[in-house]
C-alpha positions in Angstrom: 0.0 0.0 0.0 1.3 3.8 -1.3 1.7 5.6 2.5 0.6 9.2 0.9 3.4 11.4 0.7 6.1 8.6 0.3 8.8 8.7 -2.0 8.3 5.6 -4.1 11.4 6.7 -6.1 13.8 9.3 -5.8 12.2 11.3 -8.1 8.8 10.4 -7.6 6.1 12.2 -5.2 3.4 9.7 -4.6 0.2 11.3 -2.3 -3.3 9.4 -1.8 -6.7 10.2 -0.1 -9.5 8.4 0.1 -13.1 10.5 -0.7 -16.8 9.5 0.0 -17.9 10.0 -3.4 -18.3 8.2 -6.4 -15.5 7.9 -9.3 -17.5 9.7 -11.7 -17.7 12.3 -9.4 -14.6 12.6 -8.0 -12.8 12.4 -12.0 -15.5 14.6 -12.9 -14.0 17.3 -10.2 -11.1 17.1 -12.0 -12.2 17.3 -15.4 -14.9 20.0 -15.6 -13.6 23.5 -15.8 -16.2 25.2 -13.7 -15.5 22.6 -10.8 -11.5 22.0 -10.4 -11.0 26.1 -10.5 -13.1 25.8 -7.3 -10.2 23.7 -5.4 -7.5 23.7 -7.5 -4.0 24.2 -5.6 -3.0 24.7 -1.7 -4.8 26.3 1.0 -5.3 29.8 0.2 -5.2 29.6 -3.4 -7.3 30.4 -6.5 -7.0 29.2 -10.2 -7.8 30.6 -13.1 -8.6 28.8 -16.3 -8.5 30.4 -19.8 -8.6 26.6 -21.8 -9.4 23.1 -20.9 -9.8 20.3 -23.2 -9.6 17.4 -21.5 -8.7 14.6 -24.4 -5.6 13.0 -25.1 -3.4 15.8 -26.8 -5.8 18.2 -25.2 -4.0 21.0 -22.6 -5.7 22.9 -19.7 -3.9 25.8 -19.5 -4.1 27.8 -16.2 -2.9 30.7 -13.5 -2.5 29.5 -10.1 -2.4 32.9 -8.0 -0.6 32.5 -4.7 -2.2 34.0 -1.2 0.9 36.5 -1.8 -0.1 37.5 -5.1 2.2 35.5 -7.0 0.8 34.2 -10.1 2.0 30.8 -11.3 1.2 30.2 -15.0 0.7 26.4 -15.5 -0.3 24.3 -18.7 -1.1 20.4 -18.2 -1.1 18.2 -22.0 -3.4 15.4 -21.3 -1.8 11.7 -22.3 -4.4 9.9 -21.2 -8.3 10.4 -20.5 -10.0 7.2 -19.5 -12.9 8.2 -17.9 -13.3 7.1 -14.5 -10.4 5.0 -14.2 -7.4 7.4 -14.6 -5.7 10.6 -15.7 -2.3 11.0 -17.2 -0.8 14.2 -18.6 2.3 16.4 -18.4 2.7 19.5 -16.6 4.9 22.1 -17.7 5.1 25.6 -15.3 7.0 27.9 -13.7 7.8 28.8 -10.1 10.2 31.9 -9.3 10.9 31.8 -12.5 12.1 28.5 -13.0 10.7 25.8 -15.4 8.9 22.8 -13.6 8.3 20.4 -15.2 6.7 16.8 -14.1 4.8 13.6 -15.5 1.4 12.7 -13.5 -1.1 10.5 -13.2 -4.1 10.0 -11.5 -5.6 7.0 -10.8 -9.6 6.8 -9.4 -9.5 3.5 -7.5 -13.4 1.9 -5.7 -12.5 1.6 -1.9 -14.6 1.7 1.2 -18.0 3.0 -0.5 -15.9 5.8 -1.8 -13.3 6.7 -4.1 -9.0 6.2 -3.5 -7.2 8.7 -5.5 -3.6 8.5 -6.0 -1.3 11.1 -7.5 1.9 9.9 -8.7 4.3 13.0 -9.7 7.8 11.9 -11.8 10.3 14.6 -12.0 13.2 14.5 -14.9 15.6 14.4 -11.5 15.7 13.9 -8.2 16.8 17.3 -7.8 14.3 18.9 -9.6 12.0 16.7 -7.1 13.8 18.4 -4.1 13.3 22.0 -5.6 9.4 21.7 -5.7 9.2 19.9 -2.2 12.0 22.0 -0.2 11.3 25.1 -2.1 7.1 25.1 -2.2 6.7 22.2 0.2 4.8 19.9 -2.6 3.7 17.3 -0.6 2.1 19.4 2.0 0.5 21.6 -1.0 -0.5 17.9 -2.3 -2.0 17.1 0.9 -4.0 20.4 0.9 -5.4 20.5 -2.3 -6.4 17.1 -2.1 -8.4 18.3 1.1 -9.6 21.2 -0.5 -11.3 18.5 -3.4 -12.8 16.6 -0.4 -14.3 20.0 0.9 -15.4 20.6 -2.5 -16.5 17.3 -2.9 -19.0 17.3 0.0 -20.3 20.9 -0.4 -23.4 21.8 -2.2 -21.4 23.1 -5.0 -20.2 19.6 -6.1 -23.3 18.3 -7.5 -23.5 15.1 -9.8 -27.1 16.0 -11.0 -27.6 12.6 -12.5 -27.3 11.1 -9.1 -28.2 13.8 -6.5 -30.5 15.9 -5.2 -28.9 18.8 -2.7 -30.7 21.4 -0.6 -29.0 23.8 1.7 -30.2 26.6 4.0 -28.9 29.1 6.1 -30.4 28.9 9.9 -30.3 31.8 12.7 -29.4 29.4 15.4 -25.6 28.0 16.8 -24.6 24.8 15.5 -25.7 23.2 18.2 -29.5 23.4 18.5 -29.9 23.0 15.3 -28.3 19.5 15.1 -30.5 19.0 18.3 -33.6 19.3 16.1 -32.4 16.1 14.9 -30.4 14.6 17.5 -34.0 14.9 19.7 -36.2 12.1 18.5 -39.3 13.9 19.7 -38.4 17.0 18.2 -37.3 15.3 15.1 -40.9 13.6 15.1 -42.3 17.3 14.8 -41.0 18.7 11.8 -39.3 15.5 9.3 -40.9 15.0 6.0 -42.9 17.7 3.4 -45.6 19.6 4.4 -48.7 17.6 5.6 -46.9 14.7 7.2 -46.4 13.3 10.4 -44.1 10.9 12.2 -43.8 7.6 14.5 -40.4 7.3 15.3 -40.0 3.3 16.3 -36.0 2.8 17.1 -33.9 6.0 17.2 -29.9 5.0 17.6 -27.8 8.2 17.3 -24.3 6.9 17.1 -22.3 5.2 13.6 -24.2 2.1 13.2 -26.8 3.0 15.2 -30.5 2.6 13.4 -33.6 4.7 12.8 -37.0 3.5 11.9 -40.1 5.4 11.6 -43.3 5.3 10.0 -44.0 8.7 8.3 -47.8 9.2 8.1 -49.0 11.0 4.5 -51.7 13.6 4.3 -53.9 11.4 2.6 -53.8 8.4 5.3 -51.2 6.6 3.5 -47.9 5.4 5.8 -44.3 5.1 4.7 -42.2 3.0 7.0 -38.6 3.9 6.6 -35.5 2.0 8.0 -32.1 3.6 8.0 -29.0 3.3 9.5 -25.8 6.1 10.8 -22.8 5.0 9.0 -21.8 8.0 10.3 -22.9 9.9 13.2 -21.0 13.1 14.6 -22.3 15.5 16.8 -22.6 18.2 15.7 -21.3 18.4 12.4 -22.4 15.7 10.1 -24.7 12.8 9.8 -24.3 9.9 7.0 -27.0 7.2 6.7 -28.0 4.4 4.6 -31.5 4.3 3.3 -32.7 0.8 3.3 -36.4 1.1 1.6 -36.6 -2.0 -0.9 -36.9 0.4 -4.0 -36.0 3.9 -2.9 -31.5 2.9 -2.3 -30.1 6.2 -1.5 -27.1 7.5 0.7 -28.0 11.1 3.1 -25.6 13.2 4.1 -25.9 15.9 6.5 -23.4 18.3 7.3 -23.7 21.3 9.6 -21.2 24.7 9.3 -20.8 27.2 11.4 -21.3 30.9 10.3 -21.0 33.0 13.1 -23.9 32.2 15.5 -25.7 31.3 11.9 -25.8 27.4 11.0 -25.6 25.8 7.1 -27.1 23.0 6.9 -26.2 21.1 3.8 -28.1 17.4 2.8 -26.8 15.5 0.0 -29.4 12.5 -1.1 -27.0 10.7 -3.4 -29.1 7.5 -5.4 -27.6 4.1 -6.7 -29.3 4.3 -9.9 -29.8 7.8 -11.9 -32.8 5.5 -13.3 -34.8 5.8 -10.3 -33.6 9.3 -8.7 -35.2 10.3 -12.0 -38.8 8.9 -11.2 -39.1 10.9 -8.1 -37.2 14.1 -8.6 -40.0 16.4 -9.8 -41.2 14.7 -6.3 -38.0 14.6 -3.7 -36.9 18.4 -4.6 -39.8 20.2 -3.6 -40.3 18.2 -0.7 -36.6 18.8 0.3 -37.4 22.4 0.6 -40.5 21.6 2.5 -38.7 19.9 4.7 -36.3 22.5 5.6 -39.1 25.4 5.8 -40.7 22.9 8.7 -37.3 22.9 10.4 -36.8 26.7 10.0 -40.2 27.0 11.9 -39.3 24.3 14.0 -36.0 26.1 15.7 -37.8 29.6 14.7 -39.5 30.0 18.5 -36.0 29.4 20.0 -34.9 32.2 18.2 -37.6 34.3 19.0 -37.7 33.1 22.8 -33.8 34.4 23.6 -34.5 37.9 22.2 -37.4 38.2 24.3 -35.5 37.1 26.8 
C-alpha cells in the first residue's frame, strides 16, 4: 500500500486520499472547468482557467495565484483520459521563475463506498524533485489540495445532477441546536418530512451504526415506513445514513457549518441508480425544501424566545 506522501522513487512524489464519493464524481471534479478552479492548488489559493480540453493531446492551461499574489502560470497536455479510471498528462510551469516540469497520473480506485485517489508525480531528477518539495513544500500543497477537493466534494457546489438531489439553508441558530432538532427524537418527530406529514419514530440510535426507523404518516392516510442506519454519526457536524427502503436505495448526508452564530445545513441525497432518482425528482426536490421550511419554523421560536429574553 502507497503511505501518501512517500517517495516511491527518488524522483517520484506519490500522495493518496480516500473520498466519500463516487469515481465519476470525483474524476469529474477534476475534469470539468467550472469545478477544479473551485479547489484547484493549496490552501489559500485560487486558479484561473483560460482553456481546458480534456482529451488526449488536449491541454488545460491555467494561472495558479498565490495568497501573496504571485501568479504561477501552468499548462497540463493530457496523455491519457479514461474516464473514470485514470488521468495522465504532463505539466509544464514555472515557479520563481524557474521551469517545472513533471509527469502525472491520477488514478480513481473503488474503496470503502468511496473513491482512493492517488497522485503519482515523476520529475526529470531527483533534484528537480527536491526544488518543488524544499522550495514550495509539494507534498504538503498535495495534501492540501487534495483536502480542499474533499471539501469541494462534499459541499453543495459539487453536485452530480444525474445522481443527487442537494438542498441547503442558512439557519439563525448555533450549530448546536440546530443539530439538536435532529439529535431529539421527539423533536425530530415534529418537523421530518414535506408539508402535511407526520411521524412515529420506532427505534432512534444516534451513534455510527446506530438505526432509525419510523413510519412517516401521509396527508392522505397513506404510511411510509422507513428503516435507516448512521454510518456515520458526529455531533454536531455531520450525519451519514443508509436508506434501506426496498426500491428507494439512497445514501444522506448531513453536514452542519458554522457561520457566526448562523448554521448551514447542507443534505446531500446521493441515489444508486440515476434510473430511479429520475422517477421521483419532480417529487423529492420540492419536498426537500418543504422539509427544511418545517425545520426553520421548528427552531424559529427558540430564536424568537432568547430575544425576548
Amino acid at each position: 500500500m502507497i503511505r501518501a506522501g512517500e517517495y516511491v522513487a527518488p524522483n517520484e512524489i506519490v500522495i493518496t486520499r480516500v473520498f466519500k464519493a463516487a469515481r465519476t464524481r470525483v474524476f469529474d471534479a477534476w475534469t470539468a472547468p467550472e469545478r477544479i478552479s473551485r479547489w484547484w492548488g493549496p490552501n489559500g489559493f485560487t486558479t484561473t482557467t483560460h482553456h481546458m480540453d480534456v482529451r488526449p493531446g488536449g491541454t488545460w492551461q491555467h494561472v495558479m495565484h498565490g495568497p501573496d499574489g504571485t501568479d504561477y502560470p501552468n499548462t497540463i497536455i493530457y496523455d491519457e483520459v479514461a474516464r473514470p479510471d485514470r488521468l495522465a498528462y504532463r505539466n509544464v510551469g514555472t515557479a520563481n521563475d524557474v521551469e517545472v516540469t513533471f509527469h502525472a497520473e491520477v488514478t480513481f480506485e473503488n474503496e470503502q463506498g468511496g473513491t482512493r485517489v492517488t497522485l503519482r508525480m515523476v520529475f526529470p531528477t531527483e533534484g528537480d524533485r527536491d526544488f518543488v518539495v524544499e522550495r514550495h513544500g509539494a507534498v504538503e500543497g498535495g495534501h492540501q489540495t487534495l483536502g480542499r477537493l474533499a471539501d469541494f466534494l462534499e459541499s453543495s457546489e459539487a453536485v452530480d445532477e444525474e445522481y443527487e438531489v442537494v438542498a441547503s439553508r442558512v439557519f439563525d441558530v448555533p450549530r448546536e441546536r440546530l443539530f439538536q432538532a435532529f439529535n431529539d427524537p421527539a423533536a425530530l418527530a415534529l418537523w421530518w418530512g414535506p408539508n402535511g406529514f407526520t411521524n412515529t419514530i420506532q427505534t432512534f440510535e444516534p451513534r455510527t451504526g446506530g438505526t432509525l426507523r419510523l413510519v412517516m404518516h401521509g396527508p392522505d392516510g397513506t404510511d411510509y415506513p422507513n428503516e435507516r442506519v448512521f454510518t456515520v454519526y458526529d455531533p454536531p457536524a455531520r450525519i451519514i445514513m443508509e436508506n434501506r427502503d426496498p426500491g428507494h436505495a439512497f445514501r444522506m448526508t448531513m453536514t452542519y457549518e458554522t457561520l457566526g452564530q448562523q448554521t448551514r445545513l447542507t443534505w446531500r441525497m446521493r441515489f444508486e441508480s440515476a434510473e430511479e432518482l429520475g422517477k421521483i425528482r419532480t417529487i423529492i426536490v420540492p419536498a426537500c425544501q418543504e422539509n427544511l421550511d418545517r425545520l426553520q419554523n421548528h427552531v424559529a421560536p427558540h430564536v424568537q424566545q432568547e430575544v425576548a429574553q
